[in-house]
C-alpha positions in Angstrom: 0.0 0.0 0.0 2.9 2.5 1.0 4.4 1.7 -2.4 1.4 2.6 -3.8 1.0 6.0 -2.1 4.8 7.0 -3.3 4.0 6.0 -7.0 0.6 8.4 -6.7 2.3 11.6 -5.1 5.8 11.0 -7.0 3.1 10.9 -10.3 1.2 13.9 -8.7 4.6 15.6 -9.2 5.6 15.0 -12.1 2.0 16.2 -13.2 2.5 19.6 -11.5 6.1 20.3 -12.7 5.1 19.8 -15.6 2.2 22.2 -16.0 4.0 24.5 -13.9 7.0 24.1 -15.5 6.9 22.8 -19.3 3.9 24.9 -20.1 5.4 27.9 -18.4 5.4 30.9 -21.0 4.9 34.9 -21.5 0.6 34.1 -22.9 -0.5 32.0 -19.8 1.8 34.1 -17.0 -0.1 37.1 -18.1 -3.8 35.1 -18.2 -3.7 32.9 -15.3 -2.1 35.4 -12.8 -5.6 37.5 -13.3 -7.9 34.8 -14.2 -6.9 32.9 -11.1 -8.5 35.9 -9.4 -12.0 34.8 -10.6 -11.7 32.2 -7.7 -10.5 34.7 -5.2 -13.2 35.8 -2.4 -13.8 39.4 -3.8 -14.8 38.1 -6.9 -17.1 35.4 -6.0 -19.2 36.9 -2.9 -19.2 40.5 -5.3 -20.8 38.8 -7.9 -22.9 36.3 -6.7 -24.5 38.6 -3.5 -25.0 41.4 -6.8 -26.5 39.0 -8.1 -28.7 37.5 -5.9 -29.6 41.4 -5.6 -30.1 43.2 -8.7 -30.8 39.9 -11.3 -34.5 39.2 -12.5 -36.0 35.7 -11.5 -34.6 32.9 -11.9 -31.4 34.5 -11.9 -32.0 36.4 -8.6 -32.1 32.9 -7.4 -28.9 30.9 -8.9 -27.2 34.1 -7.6 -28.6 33.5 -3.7 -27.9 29.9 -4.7 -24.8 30.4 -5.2 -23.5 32.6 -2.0 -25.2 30.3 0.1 -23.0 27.2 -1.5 -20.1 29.4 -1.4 -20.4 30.3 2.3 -21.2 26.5 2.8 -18.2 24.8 0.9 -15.8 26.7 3.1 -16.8 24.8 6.5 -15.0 21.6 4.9 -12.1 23.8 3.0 -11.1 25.5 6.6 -11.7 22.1 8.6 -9.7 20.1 6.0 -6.2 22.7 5.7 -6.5 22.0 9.4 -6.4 18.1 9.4 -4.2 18.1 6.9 -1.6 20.7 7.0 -0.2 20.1 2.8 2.4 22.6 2.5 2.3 24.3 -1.0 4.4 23.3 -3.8 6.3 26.4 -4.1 7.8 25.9 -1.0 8.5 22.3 -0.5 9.4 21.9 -4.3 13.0 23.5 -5.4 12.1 25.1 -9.3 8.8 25.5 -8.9 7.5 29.0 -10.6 5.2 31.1 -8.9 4.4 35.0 -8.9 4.5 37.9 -6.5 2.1 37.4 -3.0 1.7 34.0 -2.8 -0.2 32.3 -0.7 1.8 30.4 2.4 -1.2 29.0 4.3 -1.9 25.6 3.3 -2.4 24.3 0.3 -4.9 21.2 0.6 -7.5 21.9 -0.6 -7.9 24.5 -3.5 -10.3 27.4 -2.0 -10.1 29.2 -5.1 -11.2 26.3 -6.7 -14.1 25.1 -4.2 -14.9 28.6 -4.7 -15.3 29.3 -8.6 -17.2 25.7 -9.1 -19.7 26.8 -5.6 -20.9 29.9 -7.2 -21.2 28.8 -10.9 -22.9 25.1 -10.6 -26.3 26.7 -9.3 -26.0 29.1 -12.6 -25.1 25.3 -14.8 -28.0 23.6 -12.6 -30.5 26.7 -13.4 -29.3 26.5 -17.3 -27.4 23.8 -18.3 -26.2 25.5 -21.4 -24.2 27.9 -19.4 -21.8 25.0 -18.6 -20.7 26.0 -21.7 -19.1 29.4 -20.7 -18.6 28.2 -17.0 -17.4 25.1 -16.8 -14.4 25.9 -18.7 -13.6 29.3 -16.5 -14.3 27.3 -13.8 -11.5 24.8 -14.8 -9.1 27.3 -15.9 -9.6 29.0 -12.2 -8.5 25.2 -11.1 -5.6 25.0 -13.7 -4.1 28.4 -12.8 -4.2 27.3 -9.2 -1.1 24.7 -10.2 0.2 26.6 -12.9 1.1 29.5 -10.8 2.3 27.0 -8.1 0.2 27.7 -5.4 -1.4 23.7 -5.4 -1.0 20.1 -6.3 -3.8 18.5 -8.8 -5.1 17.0 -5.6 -5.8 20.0 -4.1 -8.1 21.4 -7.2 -9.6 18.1 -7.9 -11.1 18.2 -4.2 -11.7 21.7 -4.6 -13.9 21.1 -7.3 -15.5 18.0 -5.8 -16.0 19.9 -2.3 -17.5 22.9 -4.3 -19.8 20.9 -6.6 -21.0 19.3 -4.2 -21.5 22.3 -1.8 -23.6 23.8 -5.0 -25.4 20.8 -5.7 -26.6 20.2 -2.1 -27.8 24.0 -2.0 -29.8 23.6 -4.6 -30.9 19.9 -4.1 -32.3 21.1 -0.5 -33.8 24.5 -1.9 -37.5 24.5 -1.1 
């Protein structure tokens, strides 16, 4: 079992060097260090409490939907980086490129990732053509995440898992 744990994270690595490393160039530093942001808090309580508030029906709901999953999905984010305390790749991997501020909390999991995918699954669930425009930002929010190396694949994969399911049960449980 061990041996199979080392072959996973020595794979995980190889994974995140390289997207962080091989795909490294001038296009995607400029793009990902801002569209990594989309994830950020600011971003998604400003736009899904605006919203919630100045949308028409049905939007007026995906948007309360959606700050309600948000503010939900970060109860398991905070208790996880607590249990397990994954320092981030920039720091316990020599080489690894990253940009200016980052992050030195832990890295396990993604809560720009739990974030993006909490806010925009009620807007996917409410129209299911809008996966189309979101799923993809929402993914790129997760990809930056490792390009800029500030997580593991790990950490995105259950920040998407931890914010889909956050959105899913808000709106499964919506009256």
């Amino acid at each position: 079992m061990q041996r199979l744990v080392v072959k996973l994270v020595n794979l995980e690595q190889q994974l995140f060097k390289w997207i962080n490393g091989r795909l490294h160039n001038r296009f995607l530093n400029f793009w990902l260090y801002y569209l990594t942001h989309l994830g950020g808090a600011t971003f998604t309580i400003a736009s899904t409490l605006l919203i919630w508030w100045l949308a028409p029906t049905p939007w007026k709901d995906a948007g309360m939907k959606g700050a309600i999953a948000l503010g939900v999905s970060h109860i398991p984010v905070a208790i996880v980086k607590k249990l397990y305390p994954r320092i981030r790749p920039y720091l316990a991997l020599p080489g690894t490129n990253t940009f200016r501020n980052p992050l030195s909390d832990h890295s396990f999991p993604s809560g720009h990732t739990t974030a993006i995918f909490s806010a925009t699954v009620p807007f996917m669930l409410q129209s299911p053509l809008l996966a189309l425009p979101l799923l993809p930002v929402a993914m790129i929010v997760g990809f930056s995440r490792i390009y800029l190396g500030l997580h593991y694949p790990t950490d995105v994969l259950a920040g998407a898992v931890i914010g889909t399911s956050a959105a899913i049960g808000t709106v499964a449980f919506w009256p």
